[in-house]
C-alpha positions as YAML, in Angstrom:
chain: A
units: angstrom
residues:
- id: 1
  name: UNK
  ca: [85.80, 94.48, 111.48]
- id: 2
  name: UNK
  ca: [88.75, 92.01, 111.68]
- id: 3
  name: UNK
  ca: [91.99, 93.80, 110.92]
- id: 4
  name: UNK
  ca: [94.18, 90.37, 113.00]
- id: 5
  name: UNK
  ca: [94.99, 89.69, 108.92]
- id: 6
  name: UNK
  ca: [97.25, 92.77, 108.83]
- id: 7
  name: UNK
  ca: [99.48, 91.69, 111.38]
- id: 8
  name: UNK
  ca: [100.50, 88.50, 109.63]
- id: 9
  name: UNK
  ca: [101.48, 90.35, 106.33]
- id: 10
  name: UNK
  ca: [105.03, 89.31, 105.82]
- id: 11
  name: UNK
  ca: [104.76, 91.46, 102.82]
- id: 12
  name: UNK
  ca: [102.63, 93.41, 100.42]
- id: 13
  name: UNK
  ca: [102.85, 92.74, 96.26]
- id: 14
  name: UNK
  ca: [100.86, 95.27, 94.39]
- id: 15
  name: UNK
  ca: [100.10, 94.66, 90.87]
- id: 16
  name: UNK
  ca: [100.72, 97.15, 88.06]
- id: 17
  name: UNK
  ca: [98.77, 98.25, 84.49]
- id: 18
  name: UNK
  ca: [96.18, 95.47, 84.92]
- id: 19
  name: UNK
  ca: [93.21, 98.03, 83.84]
- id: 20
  name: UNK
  ca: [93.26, 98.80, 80.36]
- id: 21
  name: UNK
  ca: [91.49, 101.98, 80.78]
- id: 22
  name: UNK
  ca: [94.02, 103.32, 83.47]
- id: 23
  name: UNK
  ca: [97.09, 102.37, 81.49]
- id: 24
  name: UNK
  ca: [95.57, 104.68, 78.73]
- id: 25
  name: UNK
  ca: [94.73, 107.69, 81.26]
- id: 26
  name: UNK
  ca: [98.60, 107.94, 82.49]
- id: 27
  name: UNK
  ca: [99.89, 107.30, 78.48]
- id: 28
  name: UNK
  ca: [101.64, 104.28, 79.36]
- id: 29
  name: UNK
  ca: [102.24, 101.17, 77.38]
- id: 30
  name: UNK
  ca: [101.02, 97.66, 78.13]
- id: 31
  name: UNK
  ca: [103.06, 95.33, 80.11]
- id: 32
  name: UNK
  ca: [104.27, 92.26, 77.91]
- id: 33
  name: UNK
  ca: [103.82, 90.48, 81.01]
- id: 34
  name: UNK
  ca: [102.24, 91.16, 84.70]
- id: 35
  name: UNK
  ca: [104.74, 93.35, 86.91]
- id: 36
  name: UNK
  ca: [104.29, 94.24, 90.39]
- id: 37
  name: UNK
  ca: [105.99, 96.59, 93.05]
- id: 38
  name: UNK
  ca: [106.30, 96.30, 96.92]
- id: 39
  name: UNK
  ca: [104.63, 98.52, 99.07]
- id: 40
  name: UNK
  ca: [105.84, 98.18, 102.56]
- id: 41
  name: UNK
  ca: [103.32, 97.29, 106.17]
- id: 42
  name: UNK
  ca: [104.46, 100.93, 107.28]
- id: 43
  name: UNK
  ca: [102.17, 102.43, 104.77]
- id: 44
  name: UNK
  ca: [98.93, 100.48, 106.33]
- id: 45
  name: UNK
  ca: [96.62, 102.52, 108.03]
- id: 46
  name: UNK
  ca: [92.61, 101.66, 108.61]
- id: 47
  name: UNK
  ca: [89.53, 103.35, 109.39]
- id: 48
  name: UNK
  ca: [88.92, 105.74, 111.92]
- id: 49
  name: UNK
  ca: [84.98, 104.97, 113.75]
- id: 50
  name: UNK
  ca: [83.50, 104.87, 117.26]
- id: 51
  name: UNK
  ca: [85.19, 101.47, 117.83]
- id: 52
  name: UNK
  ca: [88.28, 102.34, 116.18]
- id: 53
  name: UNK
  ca: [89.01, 105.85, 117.19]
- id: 54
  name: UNK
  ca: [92.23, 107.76, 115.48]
- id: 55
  name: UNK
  ca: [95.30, 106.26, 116.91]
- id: 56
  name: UNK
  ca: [97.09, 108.73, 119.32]
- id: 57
  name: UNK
  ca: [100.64, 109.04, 117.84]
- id: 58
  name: UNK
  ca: [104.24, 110.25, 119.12]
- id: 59
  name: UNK
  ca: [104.49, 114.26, 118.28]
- id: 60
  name: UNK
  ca: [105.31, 115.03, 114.51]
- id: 61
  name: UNK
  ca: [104.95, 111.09, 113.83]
- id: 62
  name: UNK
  ca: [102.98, 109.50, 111.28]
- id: 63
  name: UNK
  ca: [103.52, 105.53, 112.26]
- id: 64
  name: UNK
  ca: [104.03, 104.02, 115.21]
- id: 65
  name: UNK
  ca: [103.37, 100.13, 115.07]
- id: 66
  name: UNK
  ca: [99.57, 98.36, 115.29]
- id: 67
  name: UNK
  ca: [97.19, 97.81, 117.64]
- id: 68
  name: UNK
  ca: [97.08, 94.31, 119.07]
- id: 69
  name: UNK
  ca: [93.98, 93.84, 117.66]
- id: 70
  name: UNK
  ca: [95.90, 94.98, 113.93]
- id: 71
  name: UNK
  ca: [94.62, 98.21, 113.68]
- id: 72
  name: UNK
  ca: [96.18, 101.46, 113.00]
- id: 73
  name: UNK
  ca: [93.26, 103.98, 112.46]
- id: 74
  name: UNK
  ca: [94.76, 107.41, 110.96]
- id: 75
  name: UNK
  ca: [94.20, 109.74, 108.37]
- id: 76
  name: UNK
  ca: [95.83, 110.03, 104.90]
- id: 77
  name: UNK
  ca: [98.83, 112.02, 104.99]
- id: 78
  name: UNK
  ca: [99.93, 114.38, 102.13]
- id: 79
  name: UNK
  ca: [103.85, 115.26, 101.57]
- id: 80
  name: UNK
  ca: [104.73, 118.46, 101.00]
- id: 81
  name: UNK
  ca: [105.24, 119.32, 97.40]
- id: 82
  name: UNK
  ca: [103.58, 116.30, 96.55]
- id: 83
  name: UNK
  ca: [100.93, 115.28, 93.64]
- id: 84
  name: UNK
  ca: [99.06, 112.24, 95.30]
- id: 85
  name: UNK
  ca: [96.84, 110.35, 93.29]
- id: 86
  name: UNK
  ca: [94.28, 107.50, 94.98]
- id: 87
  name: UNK
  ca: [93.68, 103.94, 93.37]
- id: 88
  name: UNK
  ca: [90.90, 102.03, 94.50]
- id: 89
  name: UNK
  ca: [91.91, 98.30, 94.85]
- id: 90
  name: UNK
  ca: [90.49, 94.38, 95.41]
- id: 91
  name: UNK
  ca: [92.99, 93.23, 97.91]
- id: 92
  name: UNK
  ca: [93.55, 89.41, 98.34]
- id: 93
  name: UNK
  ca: [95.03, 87.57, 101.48]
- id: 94
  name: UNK
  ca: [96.99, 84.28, 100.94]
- id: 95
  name: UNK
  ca: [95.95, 81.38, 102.52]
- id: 96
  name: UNK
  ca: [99.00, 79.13, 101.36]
- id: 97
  name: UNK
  ca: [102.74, 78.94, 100.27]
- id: 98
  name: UNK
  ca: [102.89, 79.60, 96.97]
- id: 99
  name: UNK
  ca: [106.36, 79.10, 95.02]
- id: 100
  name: UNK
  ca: [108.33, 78.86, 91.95]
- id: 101
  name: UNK
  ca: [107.13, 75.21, 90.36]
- id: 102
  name: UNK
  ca: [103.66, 74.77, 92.39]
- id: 103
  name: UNK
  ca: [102.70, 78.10, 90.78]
- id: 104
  name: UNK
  ca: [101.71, 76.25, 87.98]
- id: 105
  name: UNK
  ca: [99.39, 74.55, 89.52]
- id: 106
  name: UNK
  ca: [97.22, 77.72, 89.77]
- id: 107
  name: UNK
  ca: [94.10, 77.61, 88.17]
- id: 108
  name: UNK
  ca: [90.56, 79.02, 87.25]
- id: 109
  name: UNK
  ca: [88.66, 76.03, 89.15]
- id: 110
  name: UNK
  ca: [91.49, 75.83, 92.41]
- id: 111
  name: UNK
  ca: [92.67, 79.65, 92.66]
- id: 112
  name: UNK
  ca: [90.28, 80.52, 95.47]
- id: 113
  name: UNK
  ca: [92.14, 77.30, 97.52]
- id: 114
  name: UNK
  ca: [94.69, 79.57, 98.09]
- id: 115
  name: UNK
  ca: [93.36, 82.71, 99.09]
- id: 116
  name: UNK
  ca: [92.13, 82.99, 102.82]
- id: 117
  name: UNK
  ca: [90.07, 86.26, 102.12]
- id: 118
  name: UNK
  ca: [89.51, 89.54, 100.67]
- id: 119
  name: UNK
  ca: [89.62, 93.35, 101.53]
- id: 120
  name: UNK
  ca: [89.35, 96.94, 99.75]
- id: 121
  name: UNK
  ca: [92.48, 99.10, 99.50]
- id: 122
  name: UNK
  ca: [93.31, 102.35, 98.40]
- id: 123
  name: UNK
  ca: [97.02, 102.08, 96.91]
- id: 124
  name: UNK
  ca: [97.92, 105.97, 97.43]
- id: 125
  name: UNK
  ca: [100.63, 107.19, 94.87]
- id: 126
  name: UNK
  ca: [103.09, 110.57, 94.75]
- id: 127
  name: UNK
  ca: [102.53, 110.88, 91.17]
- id: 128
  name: UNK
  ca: [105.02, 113.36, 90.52]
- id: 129
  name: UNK
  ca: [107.77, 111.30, 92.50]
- id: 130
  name: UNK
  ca: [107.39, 108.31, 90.54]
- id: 131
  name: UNK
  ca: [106.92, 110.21, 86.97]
- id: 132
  name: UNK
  ca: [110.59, 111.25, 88.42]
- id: 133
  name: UNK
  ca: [111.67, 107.98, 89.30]
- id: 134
  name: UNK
  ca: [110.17, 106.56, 85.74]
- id: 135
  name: UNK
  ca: [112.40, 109.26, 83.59]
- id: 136
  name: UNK
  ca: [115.26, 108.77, 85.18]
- id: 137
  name: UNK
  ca: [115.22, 104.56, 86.17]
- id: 138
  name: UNK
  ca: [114.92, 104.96, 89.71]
- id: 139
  name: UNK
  ca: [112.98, 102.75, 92.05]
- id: 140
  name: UNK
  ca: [109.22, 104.08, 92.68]
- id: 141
  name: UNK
  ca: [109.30, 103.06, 96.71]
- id: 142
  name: UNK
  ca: [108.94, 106.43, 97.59]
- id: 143
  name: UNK
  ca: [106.10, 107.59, 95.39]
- id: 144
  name: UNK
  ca: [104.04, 104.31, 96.60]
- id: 145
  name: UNK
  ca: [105.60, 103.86, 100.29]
- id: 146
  name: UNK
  ca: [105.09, 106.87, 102.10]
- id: 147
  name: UNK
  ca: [103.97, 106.48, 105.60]
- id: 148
  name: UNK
  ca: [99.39, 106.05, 105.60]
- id: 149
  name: UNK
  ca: [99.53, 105.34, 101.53]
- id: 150
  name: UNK
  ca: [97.80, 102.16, 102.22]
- id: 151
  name: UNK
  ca: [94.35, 102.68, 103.63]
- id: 152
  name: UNK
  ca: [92.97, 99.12, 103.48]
- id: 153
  name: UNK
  ca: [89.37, 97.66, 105.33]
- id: 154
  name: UNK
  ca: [88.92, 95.03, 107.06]
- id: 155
  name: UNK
  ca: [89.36, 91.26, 106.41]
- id: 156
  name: UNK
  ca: [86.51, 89.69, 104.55]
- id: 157
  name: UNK
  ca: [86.85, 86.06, 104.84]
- id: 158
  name: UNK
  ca: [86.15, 83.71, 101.40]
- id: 159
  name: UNK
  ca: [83.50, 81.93, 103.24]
- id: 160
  name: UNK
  ca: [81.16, 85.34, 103.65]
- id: 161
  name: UNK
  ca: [81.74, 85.54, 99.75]
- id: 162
  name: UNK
  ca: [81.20, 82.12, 98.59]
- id: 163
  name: UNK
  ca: [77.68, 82.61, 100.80]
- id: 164
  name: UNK
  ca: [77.26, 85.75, 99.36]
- id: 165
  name: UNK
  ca: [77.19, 84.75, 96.11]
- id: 166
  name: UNK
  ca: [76.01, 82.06, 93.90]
- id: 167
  name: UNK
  ca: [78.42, 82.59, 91.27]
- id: 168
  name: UNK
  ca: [81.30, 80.05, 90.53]
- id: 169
  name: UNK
  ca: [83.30, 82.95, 88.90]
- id: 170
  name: UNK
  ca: [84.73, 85.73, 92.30]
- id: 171
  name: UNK
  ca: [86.91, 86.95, 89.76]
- id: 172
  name: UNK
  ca: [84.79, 88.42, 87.58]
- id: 173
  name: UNK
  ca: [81.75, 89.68, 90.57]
- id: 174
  name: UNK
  ca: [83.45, 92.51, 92.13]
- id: 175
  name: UNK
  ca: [83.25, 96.40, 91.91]
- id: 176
  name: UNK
  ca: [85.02, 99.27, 92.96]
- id: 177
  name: UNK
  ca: [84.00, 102.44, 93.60]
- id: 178
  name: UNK
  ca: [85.68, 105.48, 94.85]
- id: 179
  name: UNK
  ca: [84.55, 109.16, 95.69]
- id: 180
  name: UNK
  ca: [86.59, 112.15, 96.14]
- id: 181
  name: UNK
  ca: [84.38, 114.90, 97.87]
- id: 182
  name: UNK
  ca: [81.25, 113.11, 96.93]
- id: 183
  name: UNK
  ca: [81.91, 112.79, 93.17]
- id: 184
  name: UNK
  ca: [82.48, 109.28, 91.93]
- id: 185
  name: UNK
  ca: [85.83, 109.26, 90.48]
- id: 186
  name: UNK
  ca: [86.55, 105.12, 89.50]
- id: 187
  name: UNK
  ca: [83.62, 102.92, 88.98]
- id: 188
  name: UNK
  ca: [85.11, 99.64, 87.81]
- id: 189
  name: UNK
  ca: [84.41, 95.74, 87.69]
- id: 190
  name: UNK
  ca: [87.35, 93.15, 88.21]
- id: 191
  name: UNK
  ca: [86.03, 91.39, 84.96]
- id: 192
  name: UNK
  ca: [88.25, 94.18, 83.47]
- id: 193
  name: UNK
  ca: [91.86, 93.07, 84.70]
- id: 194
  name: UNK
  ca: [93.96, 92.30, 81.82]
- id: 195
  name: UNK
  ca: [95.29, 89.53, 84.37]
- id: 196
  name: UNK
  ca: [93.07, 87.88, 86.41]
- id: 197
  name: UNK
  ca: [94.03, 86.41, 89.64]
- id: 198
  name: UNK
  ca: [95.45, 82.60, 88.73]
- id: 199
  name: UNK
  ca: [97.97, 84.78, 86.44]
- id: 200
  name: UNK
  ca: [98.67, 87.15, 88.99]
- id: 201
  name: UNK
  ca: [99.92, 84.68, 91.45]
- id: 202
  name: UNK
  ca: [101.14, 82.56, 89.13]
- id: 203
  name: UNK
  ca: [103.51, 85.52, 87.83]
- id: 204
  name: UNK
  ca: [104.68, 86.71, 91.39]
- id: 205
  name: UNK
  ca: [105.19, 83.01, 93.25]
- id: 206
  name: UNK
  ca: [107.62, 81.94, 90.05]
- id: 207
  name: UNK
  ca: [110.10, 84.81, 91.41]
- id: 208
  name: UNK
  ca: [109.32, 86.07, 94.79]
- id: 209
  name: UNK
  ca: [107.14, 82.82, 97.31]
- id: 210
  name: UNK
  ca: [103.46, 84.13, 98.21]
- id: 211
  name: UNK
  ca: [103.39, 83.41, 101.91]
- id: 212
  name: UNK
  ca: [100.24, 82.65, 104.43]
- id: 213
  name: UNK
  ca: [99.02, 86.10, 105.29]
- id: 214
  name: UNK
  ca: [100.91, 88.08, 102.13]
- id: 215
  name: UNK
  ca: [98.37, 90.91, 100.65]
- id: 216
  name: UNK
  ca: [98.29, 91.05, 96.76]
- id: 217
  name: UNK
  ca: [96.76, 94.36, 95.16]
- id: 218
  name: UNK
  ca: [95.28, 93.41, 91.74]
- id: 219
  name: UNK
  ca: [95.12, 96.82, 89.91]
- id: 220
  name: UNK
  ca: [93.34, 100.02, 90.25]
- id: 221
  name: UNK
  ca: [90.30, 100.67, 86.85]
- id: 222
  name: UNK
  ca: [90.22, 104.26, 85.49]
- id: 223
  name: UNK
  ca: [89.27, 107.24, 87.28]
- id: 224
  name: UNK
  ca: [92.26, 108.20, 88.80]
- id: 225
  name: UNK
  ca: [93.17, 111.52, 90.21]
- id: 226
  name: UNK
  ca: [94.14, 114.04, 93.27]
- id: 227
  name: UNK
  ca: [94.02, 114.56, 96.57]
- id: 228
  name: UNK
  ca: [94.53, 117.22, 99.02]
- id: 229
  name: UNK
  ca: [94.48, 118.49, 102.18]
- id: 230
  name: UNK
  ca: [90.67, 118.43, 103.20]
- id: 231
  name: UNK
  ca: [89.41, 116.56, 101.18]
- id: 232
  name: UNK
  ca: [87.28, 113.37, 102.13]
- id: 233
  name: UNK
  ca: [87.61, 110.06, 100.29]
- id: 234
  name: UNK
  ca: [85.18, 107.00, 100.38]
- id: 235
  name: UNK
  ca: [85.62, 103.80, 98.63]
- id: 236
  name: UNK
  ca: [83.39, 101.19, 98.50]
- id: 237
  name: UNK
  ca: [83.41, 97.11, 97.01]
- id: 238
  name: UNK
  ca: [80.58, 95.54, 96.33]
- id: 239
  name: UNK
  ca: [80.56, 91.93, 95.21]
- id: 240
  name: UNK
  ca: [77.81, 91.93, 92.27]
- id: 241
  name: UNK
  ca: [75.07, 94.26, 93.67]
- id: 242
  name: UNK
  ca: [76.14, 93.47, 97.65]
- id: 243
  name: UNK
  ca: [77.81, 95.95, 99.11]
- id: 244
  name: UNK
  ca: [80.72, 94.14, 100.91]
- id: 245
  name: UNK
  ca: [82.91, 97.38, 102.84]
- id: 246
  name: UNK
  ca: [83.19, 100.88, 102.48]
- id: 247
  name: UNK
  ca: [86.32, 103.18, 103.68]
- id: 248
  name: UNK
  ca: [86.16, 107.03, 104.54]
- id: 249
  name: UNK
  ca: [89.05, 109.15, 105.52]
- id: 250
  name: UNK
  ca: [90.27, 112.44, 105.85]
- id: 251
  name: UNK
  ca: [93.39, 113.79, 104.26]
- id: 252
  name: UNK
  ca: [95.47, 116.00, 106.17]
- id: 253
  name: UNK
  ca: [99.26, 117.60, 105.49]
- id: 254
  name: UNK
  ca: [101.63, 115.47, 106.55]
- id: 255
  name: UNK
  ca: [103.93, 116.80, 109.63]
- id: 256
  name: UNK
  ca: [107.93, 117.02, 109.51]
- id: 257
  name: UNK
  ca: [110.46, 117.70, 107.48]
- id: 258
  name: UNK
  ca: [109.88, 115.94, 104.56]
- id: 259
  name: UNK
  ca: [109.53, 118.08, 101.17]
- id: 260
  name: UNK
  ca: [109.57, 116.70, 97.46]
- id: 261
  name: UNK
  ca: [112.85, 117.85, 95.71]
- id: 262
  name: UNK
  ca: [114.04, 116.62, 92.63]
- id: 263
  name: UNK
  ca: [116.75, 113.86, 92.82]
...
């Protein structure tokens, strides 16, 4: 696997509501228009295998840089007094500058010009810190930035998918799946986003530039729900019936001092 992509994330843009299905599970509203939140590199953490065994960390610590090779195999780390909720996720990796009036160049026919590549990601969420944030206005970086709340796979360049594939139409060819202890909790196809990916970068490049190596979440489908200490997650993408990655990881209590407390 070629995790090199990670290290040249300047930043990471994760797209919110685009699932119509989800929106409905948590009893929010529909965006008027495509918003996004930043989750920050910290968070990244990859699989842990034979080639890529758990990274050895300073005592009590939960990140401590990358690999040279990009990696930073680890486990999923719960806060105390947390309520953390996984989202399985189509990543994309930019392949260009995109900003403010070229953003309208964007379209269904050129969109794939600009991404370099794909990858699976789980955007991890402390459900009960954001609901907090949400009631009272606050900014949800916590709830989505905590250190290991971005398990993500490795890169999988747009060449493997164009030869995977005969279809003109990525957007629409992917699926996501994700199991929690063996059960299948999300089972979702990207033909489902409420904003496909032309919009999505569109939206983001008119405000903030996309930059070479930038990671874009597009949305998690329904399905979404718990985790806790023990348990064993395992997400998979598949472009139509090809499998393209799989993730497992364990989820362990997070060490130190941190505890959720109301602000």
């Amino acid at each position: 696997m070629n995790f090199e992509y990670i290290k040249t994330a300047r930043k990471v843009i994760c797209i919110g509501r685009n699932y119509a299905a989800h929106i409905k599970e948590l009893n929010n509203k529909v965006p008027k228009q495509p918003f996004f939140f930043l989750k920050p590199t910290s968070s990244i953490i990859t699989p842990i295998s034979a080639d890529y065994p758990c990274k050895q960390l300073p005592d009590k610590s939960s990140f401590n840089g990358f690999n040279s090779d990009g990696s930073n195999p680890g486990n999923i780390l719960i806060p105390n007094g947390t309520i953390v909720h996984h989202e399985t996720e189509l990543a994309v990796v930019m392949d260009k500058y995109v900003s403010n009036e070229l953003s309208t160049s964007i379209s269904n026919e050129n969109v794939w010009d600009y991404i370099r590549g794909v990858s699976l990601a789980l955007d991890l969420t402390a459900r009960n810190v954001q609901d907090e944030a949400k009631k009272k206005g606050l900014p949800w970086s916590i709830g989505k930035g905590f250190d290991t709340f971005l398990p993500i796979s490795g890169y999988i360049p747009k060449e493997t998918l164009l030869k995977t594939t005969k279809s003109a139409d990525l957007q629409n060819s992917f699926r996501l799946k994700c199991y929690v202890n063996g059960e299948l909790r999300q089972d979702g196809t990207t033909d489902l986003m409420l904003n496909p990916l032309p919009k999505i970068i569109q939206h983001i490049s008119t405000m903030i530039t996309l930059e070479p190596g930038d990671i874009v979440l597009t949305g998690t489908p329904s399905g979404v729900g718990e985790i806790h200490n023990g348990d064993v997650i395992v997400t998979e993408l598949f472009l139509n019936d090809v499998k393209l990655t799989d993730m497992k990881y364990d989820c362990k209590e997070r060490p130190g001092p941190y505890k959720y407390i109301e602000t």
